[in-house]
BAFI-3210 file (N, C-alpha, C; in Angstrom, 3 decimals, decimal comma, padded with zeros to 6 digits):
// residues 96
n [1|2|3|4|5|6|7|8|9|10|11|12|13|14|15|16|17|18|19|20|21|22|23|24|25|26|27|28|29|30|31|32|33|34|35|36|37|38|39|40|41|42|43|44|45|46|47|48|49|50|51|52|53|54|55|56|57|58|59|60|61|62|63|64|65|66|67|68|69|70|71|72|73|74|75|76|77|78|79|80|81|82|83|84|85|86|87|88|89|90|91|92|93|94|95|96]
n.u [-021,017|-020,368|-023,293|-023,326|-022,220|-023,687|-025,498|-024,897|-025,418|-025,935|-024,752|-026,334|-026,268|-023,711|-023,251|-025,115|-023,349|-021,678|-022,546|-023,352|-021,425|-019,013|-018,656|-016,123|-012,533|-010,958|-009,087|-007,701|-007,170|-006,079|-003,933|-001,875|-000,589|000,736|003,996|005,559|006,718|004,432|002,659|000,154|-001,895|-003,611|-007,224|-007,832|-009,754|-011,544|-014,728|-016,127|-014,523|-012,777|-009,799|-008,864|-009,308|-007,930|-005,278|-004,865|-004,453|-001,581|000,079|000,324|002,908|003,761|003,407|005,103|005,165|002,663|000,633|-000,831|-003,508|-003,481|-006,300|-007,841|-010,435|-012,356|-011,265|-008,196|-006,732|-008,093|-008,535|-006,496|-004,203|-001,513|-000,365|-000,777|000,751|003,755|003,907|003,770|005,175|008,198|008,156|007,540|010,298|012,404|011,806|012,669]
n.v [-009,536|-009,039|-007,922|-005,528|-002,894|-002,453|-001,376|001,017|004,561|006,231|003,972|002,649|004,620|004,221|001,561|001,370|003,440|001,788|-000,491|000,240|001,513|004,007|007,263|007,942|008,571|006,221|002,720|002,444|005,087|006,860|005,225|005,731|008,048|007,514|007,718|005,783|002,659|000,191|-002,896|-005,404|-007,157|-010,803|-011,808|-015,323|-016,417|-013,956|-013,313|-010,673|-009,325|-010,241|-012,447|-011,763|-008,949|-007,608|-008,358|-006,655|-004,085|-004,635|-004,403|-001,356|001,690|001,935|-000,607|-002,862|-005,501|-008,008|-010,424|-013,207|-014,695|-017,794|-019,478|-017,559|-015,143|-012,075|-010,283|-010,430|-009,851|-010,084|-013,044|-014,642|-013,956|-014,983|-015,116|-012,533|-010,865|-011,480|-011,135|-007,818|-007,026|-008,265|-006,383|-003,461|-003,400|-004,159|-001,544|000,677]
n.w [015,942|013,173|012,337|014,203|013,240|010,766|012,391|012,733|012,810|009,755|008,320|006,353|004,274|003,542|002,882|000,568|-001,179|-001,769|-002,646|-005,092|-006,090|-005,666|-006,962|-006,807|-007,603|-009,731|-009,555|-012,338|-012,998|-010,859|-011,059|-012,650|-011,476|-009,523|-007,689|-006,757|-005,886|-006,540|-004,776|-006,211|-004,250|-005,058|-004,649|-005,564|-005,756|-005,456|-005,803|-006,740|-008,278|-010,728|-010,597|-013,206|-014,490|-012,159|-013,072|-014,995|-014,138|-013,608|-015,326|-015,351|-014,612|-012,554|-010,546|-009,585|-008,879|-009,408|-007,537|-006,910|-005,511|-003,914|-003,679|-002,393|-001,550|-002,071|000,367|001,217|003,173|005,357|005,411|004,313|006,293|006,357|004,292|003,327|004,974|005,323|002,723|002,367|004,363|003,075|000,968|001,619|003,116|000,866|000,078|001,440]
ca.u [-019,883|-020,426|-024,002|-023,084|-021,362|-024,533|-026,752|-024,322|-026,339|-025,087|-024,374|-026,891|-025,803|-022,045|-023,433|-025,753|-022,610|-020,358|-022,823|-023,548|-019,763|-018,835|-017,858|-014,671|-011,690|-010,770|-007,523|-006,747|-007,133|-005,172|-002,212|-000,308|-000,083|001,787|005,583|006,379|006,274|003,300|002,194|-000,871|-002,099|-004,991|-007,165|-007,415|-010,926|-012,294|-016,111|-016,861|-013,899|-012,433|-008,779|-008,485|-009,374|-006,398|-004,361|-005,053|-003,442|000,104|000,365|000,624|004,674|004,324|002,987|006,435|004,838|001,410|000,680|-002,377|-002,926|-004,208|-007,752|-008,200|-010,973|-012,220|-010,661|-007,109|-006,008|-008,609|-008,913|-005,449|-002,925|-000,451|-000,006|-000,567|001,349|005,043|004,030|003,716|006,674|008,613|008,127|008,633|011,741|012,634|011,492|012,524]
ca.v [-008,706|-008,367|-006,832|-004,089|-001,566|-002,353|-000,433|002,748|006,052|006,392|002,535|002,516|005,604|003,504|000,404|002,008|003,989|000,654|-001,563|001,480|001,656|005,217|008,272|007,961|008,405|004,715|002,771|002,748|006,358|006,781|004,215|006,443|009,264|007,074|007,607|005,010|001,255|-000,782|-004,460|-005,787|-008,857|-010,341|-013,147|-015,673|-016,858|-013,458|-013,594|-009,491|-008,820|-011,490|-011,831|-010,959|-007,797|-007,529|-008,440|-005,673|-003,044|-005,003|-003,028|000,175|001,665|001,844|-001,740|-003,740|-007,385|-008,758|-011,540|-013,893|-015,533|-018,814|-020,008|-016,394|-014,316|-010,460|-009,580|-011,512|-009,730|-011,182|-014,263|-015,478|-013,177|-015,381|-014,550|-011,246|-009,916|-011,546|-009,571|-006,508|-006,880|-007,940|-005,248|-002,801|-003,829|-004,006|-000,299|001,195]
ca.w [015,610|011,752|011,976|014,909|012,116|010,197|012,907|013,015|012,286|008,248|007,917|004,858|003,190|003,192|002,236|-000,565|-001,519|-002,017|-003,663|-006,294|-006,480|-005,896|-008,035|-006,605|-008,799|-009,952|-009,648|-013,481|-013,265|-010,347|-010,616|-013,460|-011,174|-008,481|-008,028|-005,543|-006,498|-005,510|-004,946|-005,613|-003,850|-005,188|-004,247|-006,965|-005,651|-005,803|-006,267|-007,080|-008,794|-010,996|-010,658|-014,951|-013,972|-011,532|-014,217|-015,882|-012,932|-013,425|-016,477|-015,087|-014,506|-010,732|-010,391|-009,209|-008,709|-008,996|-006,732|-007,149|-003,705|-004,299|-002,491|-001,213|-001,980|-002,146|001,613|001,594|004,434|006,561|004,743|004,647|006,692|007,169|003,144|002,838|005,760|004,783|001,063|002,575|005,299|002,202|-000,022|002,508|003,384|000,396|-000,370|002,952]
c.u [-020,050|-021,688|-024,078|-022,876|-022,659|-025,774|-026,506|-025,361|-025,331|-024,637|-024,964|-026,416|-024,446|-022,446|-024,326|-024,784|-021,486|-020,878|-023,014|-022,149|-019,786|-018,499|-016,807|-013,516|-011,305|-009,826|-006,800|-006,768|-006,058|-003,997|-000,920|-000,140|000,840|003,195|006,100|005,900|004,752|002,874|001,172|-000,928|-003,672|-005,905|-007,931|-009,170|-011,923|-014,012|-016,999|-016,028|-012,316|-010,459|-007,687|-008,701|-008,406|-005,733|-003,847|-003,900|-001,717|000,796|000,702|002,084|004,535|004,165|004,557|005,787|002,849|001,559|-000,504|-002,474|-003,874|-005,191|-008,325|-009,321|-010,963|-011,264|-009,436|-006,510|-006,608|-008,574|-007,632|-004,218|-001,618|-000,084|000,649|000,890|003,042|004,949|004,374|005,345|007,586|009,101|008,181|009,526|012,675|012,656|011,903|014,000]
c.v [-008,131|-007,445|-005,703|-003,018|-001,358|-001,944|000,532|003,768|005,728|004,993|002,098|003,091|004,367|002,756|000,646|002,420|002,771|-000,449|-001,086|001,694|003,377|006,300|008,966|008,009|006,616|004,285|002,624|004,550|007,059|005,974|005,187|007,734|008,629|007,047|006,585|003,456|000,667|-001,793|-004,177|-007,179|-009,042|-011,774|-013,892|-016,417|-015,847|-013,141|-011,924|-009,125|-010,087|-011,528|-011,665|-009,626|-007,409|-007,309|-007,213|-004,509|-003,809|-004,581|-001,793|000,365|001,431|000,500|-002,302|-005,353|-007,169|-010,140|-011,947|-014,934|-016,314|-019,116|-019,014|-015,708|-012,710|-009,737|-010,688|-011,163|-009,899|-012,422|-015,108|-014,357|-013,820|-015,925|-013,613|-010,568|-010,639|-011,136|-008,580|-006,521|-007,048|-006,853|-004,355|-002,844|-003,490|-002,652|000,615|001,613]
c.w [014,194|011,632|013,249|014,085|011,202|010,930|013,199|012,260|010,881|007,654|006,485|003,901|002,629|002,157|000,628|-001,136|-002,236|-003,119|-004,847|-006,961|-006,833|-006,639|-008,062|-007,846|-008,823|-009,963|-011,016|-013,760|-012,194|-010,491|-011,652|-012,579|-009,934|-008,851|-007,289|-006,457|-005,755|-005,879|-004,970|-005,884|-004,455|-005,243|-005,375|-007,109|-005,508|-006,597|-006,877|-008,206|-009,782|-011,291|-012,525|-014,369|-013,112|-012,140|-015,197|-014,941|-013,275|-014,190|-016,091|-014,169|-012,782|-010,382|-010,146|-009,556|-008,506|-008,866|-006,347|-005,942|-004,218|-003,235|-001,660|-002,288|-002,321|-000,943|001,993|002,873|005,900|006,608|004,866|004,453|006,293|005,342|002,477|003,675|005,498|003,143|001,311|003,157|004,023|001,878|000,628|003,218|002,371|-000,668|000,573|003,230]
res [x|x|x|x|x|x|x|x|x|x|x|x|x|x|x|x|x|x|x|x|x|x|x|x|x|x|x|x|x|x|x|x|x|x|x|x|x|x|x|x|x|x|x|x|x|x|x|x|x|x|x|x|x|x|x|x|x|x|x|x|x|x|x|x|x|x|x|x|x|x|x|x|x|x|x|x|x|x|x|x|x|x|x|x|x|x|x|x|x|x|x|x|x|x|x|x]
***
């Protein structure tokens, strides 16, 4: 199941494209142009992206809540749903 996506026609370009980290706009460059509130979840066992670095985004005005999910890594919303997904439901609820 995980290496199928990794024999799609263009699967390298991606993966070349992600580990290079793209020349995408970035989210401290994007987050001050957001008008809407936004969570971020973030997992506290993170191994690419350390969650200091997170920390940093909770600063910015749209940011409402940062929320450090304990024992979760880079992908919390595979890793531990049954976390993420009463955050989200939450907070849109509470935005809605």
């Amino acid at each position: 199941m995980i290496l199928q996506p990794g024999l799609d026609p263009g699967a390298v370009d991606v993966f070349l494209e992600f580990i290079c980290y793209s020349g995408g706009p970035l989210p401290e460059d994007l987050l001050p142009l957001v008008k809407c509130p936004v969570l971020v979840a973030w997992g506290e066992k993170d191994p690419w992206e350390p969650v200091e670095l997170g920390r940093a985004y909770g600063s910015f005005d749209a940011v409402e809540d940062f929320v450090v999910l304990p024992n979760v890594g880079h992908c919390p919303q595979d890793e531990a749903p049954e976390l993420v997904n009463p955050l989200v439901e939450s907070f849109v609820k509470l935005h809605s």
